[in-house]
C-alpha positions in Angstrom: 19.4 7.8 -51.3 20.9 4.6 -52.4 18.6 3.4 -54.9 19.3 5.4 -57.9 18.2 4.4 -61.7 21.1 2.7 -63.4 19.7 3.4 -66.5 20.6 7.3 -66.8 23.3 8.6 -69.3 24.9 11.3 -68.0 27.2 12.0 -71.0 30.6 11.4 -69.2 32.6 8.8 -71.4 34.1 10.2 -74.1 34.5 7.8 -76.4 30.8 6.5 -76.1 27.4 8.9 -77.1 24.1 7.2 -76.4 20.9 9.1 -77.7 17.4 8.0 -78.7 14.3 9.3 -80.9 11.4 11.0 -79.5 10.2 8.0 -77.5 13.0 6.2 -77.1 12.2 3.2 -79.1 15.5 3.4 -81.6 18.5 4.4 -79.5 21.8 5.7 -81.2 25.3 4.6 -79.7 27.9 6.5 -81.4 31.4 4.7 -80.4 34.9 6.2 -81.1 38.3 5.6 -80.4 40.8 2.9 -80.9 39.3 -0.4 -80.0 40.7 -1.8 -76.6 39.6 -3.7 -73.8 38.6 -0.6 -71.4 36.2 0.3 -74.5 35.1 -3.0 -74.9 34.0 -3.1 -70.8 32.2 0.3 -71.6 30.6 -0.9 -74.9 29.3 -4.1 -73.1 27.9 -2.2 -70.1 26.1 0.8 -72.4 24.3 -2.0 -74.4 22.5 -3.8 -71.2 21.3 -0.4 -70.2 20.3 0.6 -73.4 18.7 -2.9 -73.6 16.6 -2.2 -70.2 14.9 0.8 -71.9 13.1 -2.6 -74.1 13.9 -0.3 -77.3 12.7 -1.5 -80.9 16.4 -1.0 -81.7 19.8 -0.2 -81.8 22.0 2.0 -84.3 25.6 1.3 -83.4 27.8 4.0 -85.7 31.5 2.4 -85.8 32.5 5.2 -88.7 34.6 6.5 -85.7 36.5 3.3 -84.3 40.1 2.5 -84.9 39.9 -1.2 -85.1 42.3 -2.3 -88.2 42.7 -5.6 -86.5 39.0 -6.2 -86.2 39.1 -7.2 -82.6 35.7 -6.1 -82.1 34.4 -8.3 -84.6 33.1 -10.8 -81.5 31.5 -7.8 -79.6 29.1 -6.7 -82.5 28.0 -10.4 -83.2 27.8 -11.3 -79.6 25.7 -7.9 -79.2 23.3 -8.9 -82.3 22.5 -12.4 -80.3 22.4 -10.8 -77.5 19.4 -8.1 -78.7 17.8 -10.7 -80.2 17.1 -12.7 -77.1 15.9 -9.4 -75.1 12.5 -9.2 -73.5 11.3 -8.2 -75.9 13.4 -8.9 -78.8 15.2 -5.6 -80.2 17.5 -5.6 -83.7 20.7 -4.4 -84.3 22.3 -2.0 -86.9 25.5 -1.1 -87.7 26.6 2.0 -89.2 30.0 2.2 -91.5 31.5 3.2 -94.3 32.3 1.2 -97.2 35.9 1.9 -96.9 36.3 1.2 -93.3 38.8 -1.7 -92.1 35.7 -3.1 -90.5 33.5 -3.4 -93.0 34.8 -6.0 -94.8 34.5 -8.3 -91.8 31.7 -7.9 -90.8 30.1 -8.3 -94.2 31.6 -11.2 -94.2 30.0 -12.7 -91.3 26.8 -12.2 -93.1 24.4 -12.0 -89.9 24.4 -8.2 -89.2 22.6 -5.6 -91.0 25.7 -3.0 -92.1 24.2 0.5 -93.4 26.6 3.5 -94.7 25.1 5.9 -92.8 23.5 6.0 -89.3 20.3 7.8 -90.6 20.0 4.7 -93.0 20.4 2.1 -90.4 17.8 4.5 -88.3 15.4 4.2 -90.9 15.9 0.5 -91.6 15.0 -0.3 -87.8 11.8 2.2 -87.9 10.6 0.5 -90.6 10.4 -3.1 -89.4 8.9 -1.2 -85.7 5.4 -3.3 -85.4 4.1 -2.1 -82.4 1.2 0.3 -81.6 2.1 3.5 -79.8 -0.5 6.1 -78.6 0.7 9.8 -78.4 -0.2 12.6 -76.3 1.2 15.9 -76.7 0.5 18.5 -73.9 1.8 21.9 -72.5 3.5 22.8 -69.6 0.5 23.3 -67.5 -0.8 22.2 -64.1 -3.5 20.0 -65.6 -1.2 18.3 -68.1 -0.8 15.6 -65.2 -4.3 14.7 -64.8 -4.8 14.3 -68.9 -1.7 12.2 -68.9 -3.1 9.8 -65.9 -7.0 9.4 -68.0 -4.5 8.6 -71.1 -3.2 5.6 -69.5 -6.8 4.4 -68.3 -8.1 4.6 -71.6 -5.0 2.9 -72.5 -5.2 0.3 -69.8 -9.0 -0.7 -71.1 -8.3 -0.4 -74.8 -5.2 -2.9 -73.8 -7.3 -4.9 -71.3 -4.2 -4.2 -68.5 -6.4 -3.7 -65.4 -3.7 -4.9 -63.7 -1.2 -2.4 -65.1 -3.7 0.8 -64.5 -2.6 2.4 -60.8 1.3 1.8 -61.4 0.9 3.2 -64.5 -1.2 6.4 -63.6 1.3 6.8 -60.5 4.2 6.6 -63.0 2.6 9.2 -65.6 1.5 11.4 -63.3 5.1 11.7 -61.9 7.1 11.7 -64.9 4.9 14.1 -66.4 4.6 16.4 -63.2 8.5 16.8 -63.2 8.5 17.9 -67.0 6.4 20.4 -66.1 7.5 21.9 -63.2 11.5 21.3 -63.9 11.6 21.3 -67.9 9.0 24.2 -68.1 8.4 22.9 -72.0 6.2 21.3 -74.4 5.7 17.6 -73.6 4.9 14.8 -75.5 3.8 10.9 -74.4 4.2 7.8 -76.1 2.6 4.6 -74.3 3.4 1.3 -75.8 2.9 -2.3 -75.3 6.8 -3.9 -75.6 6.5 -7.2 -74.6 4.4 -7.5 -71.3 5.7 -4.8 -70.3 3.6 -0.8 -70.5 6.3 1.3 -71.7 5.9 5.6 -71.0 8.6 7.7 -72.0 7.6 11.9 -71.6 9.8 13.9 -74.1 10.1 17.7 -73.2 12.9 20.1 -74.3 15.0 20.4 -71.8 18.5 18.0 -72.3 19.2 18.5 -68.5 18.6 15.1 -66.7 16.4 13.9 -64.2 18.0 12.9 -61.0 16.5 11.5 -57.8 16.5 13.7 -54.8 16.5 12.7 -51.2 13.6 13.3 -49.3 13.8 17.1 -47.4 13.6 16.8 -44.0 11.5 17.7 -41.3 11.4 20.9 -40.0 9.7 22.1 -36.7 6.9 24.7 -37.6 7.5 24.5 -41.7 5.4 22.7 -44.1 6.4 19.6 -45.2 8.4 19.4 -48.3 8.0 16.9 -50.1 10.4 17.8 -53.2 12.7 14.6 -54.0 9.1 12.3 -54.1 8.5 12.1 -57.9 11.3 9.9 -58.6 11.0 8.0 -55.4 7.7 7.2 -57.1 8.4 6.1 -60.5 11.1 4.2 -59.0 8.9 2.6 -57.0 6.1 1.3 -59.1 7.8 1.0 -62.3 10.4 -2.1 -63.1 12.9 0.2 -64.9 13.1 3.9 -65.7 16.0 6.4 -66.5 16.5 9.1 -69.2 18.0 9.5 -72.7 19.1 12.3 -74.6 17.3 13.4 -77.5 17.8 16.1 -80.2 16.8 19.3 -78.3 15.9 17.6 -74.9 15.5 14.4 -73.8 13.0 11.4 -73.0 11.9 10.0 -69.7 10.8 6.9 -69.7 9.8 3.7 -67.1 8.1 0.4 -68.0 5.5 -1.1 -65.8 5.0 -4.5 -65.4 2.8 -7.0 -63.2 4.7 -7.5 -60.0 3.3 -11.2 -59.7 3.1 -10.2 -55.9 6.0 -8.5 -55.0 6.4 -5.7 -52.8 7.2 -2.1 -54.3 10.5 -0.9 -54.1 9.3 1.8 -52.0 
């Protein structure tokens, strides 16, 4: 398979943490290290695929950088304008202590919300969240798919997204399928409206990530296994999806939008 989501953190860089609340609509990116231009590459790519995810907002916690020269000064600005011109917008926090060698700069600089702690910059964010999301929560059962898929219609109508309904239920029904038959756990669904954009994101216990499968072949005289379709799915009729960490699991999530036309990606 060579379509794979780029939007799936897989934990593997050190110096960079990326996890999000229960429906991903504040993401945490916990940065360490001393600040150099390898980190500055990896800080840059981690915020466009945070961005994808069309988050509320974004906690970056610096408390752990080594910047006493405060190089990074341009990134975090750069990063504010660039949030702010997202579709749809998102905000920026920082997180740092009052003593840190950054702090004063960035103060200074006056266009960046700077917070002491990351749960205040967390809270900050939540607060100024203004839109609606509709919840869902549902066990690991077999019918759990089908309650998920009559949540999106009532969704669609309440939303007037007609347009929006099939990909959506196809998306749902996928996302929560595989939470049930991989994660084995509790699930719960938040829908929202970010931008013009239906956002899902299915949260379930399990921090072990999705990834896409390929397709089993066919065997002579054996049923036809179709493990490896789910995500072949979601990736087909959603414009984004991937996966985020969350304390004691993790969140699934794809947005749907109106494809004006053009052909699924599968």
């Amino acid at each position: 398979m060579q379509e794979r989501s780029p939007y799936l953190f897989d934990g593997g860089d050190e110096h960079l943490r990326v996890t999000a609340d229960a429906d991903g609509a504040v993401i945490d990116l916990a940065v360490r290290g001393t600040w150099q231009p390898a980190l500055h590459t990896a800080v840059g790519r981690t915020l466009r695929r945070c961005l994808a995810e069309s988050p509320a907002g974004i906690v970056v916690d610096l408390s752990a950088v080594d910047d006493p020269g405060a190089a990074s000064v341009p990134t975090w600005l750069g990063a504010a304008l660039t949030t702010a011109s997202a579709e749809p917008a998102a905000s920026i926090a920082l997180c740092l202590p009052p003593d840190a060698s950054l702090a004063a700069p960035l103060g200074s600089a006056g266009t960046l919300p700077v917070h002491a702690t990351a749960a205040e910059a967390r809270a900050a964010l939540t607060a100024r969240r203004t839109h609606e999301v509709i919840r869902l929560s549902l066990p690991p059962s077999p019918i759990s798919p089908s309650r998920a898929r009559d949540l999106i219609g009532a969704v669609c109508q309440k939303w007037r997204l007609p347009h929006l309904l099939h990909p959506a239920r196809a998306v749902i029904s996928e996302l929560v399928t595989n939470a049930v038959e991989h994660a084995r756990t509790r699930l719960d669904i938040a829908v929202s409206l970010r931008g013009a954009a239906l956002h899902l994101a299915v949260r379930d216990r399990d921090p072990m990530l999705p990834r896409m499968l390929d397709m089993a072949p066919v065997r002579d005289g054996h049923p036809l296994d179709e493990r490896g379709r789910g995500l072949r799915v979601v990736h087909a009729d959603s414009t984004a999806w991937g996966a985020l960490p969350t304390t004691g699991g993790k969140v699934v999530w794809a947005t749907v939008r109106d494809r004006a036309g053009r052909a699924r990606r599968w």
